[in-house]
C-alpha positions in Angstrom: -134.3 -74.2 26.0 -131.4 -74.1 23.4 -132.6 -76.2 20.1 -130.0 -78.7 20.4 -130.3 -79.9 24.0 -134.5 -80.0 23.3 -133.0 -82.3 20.2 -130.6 -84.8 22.1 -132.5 -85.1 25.5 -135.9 -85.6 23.8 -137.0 -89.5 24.3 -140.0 -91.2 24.5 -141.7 -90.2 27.9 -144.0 -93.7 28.7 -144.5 -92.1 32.5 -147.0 -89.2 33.4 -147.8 -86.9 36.1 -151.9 -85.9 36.6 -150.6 -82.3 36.1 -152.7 -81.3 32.3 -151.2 -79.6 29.7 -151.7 -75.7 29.6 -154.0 -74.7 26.9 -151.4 -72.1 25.6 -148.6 -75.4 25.4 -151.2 -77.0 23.6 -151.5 -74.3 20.9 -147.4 -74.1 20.9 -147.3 -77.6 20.0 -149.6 -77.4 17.7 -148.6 -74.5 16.1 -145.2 -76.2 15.8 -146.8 -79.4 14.1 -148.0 -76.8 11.1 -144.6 -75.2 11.1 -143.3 -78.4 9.7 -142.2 -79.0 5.7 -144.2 -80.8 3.3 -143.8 -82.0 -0.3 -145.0 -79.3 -2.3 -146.4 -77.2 0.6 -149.5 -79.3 0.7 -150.1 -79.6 4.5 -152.1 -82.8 4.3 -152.5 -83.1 8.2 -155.2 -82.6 10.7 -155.1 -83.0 14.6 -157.3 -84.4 16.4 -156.6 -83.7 20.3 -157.9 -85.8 22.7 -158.5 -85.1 26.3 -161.9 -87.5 26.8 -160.7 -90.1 29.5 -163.4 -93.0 27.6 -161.8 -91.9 24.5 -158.0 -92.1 25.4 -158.6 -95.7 27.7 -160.2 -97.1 24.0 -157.0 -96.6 22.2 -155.3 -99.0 24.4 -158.1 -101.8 22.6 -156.3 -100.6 19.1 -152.7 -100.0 20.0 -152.1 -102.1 22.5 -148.2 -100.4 23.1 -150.2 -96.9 23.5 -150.6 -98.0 27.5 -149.0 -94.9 28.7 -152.2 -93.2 27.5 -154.2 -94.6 30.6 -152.2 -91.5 32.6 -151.9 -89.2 30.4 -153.7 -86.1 30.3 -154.2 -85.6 26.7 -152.8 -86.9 23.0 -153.1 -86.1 19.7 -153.8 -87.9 16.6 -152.2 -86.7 13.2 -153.8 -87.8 10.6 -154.0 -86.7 7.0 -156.7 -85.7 4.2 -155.1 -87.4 1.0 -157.4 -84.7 -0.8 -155.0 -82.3 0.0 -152.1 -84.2 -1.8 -150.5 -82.6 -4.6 -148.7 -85.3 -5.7 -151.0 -88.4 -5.2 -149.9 -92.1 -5.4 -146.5 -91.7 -3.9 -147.3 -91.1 0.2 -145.5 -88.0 1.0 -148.2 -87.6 3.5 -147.1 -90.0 5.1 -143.5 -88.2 5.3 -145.6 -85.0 6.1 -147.0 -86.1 8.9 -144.1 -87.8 10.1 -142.4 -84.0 9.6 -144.9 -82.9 11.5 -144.8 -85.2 14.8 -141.3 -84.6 15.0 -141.7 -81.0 15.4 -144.5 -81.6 18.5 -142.1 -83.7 19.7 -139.3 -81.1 19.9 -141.6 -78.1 20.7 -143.3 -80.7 23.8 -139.3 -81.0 24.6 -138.6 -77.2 25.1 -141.7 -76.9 26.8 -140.6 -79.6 29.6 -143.6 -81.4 28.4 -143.3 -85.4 27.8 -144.0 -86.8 24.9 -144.4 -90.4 22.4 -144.6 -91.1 19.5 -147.1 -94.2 18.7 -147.1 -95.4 15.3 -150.4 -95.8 13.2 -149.5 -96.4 10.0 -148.9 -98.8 8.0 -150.6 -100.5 10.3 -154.2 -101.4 9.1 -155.6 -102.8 11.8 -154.6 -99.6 14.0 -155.4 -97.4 11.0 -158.9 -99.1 10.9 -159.2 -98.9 14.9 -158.8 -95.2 15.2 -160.9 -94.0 12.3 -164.0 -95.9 13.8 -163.2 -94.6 16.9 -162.4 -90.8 16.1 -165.1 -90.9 13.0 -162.5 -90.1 10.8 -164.2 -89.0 7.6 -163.6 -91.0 3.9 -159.8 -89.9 2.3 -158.1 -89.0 5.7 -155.5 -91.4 7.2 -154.6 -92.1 11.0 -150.7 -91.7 10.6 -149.7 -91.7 14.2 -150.3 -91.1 17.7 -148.6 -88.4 20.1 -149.2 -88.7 23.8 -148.7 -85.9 26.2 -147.9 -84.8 29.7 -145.6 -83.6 32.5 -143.1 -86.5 32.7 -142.9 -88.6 35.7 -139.0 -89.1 34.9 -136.1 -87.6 34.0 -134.9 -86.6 30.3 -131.8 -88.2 30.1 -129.5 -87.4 27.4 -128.1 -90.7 25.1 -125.6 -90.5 22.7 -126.3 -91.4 19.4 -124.1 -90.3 17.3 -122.4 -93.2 15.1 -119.4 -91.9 13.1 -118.9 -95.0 10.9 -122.7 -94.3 9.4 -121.1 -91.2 7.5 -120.4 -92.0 4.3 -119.0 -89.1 1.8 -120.3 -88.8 -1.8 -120.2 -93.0 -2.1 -120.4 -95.3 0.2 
């Protein structure tokens, strides 16, 4: 798929066939996530994938928008190891991470896989949720949730594009 119709017919997929995700589309989505830019190269992020149907319905207790996940037949978690920051204090991971969902969510697109983003953080309360759930270990942050699966609707494309929010060298 040409990068620019995966980038204006991606959109939060909320509907899921049982089909699962290939193995191989796994490991291209993933492999995308790590393709993505971070402040000073630091890679903060880990994924944890989640296929474990007990697992998945629990997330629904700590995010109740995450429903889709009920049909879905996997998601991820990125989260990210603040040990890893080179610049501490200022959250880049969080702008990492972010970096990096956005590219699963474009490389789920060219696959014809669906795909939503749920956010984690700043949210304590979902932050604190999924790293008693997932036994996230001390210094590594739930930043968000990506569910996955063959889409039980259509990518349809929306325009976006807002001409009046250009502004050239001032505003």
């Amino acid at each position: 798929m040409d990068l620019f119709e995966a980038i204006h017919t991606r959109r939060s997929i909320r509907a899921f066939t049982e089909a699962p995700v290939s193995e191989a589309d796994m490991d291209a989505i993933l492999r995308a996530a790590m393709a993505a830019p971070s402040a000073g190269n630091e890679q903060p992020w880990h994924f944890i994938v989640l296929d474990d149907r007990p697992t998945m319905d629990a997330i629904v207790t700590i995010h109740a928008h995450a429903a889709m996940i009920r049909q879905a037949p996997v998601a991820v978690v990125v989260a990210a190891e603040l040990a890893q920051e080179k610049y501490p204090g200022f959250g880049y991971w969080t702008l990492d991470c972010s970096a990096a969902v956005e590219n699963m969510l474009l490389a789920a697109r060219g696959l014809g896989i669906g795909s939503v983003w749920c956010g984690i953080y700043p949210r304590t309360e979902r932050m604190e949720g999924l790293t008693k759930l997932l036994g996230l270990p001390d210094g590594v942050k739930a930043h968000a949730l990506v569910v996955l699966g063959h889409p039980a609707q259509d990518f349809k494309r929306v325009e976006r594009f807002k001409p009046e929010r250009i502004h050239k060298n001032r505003w």
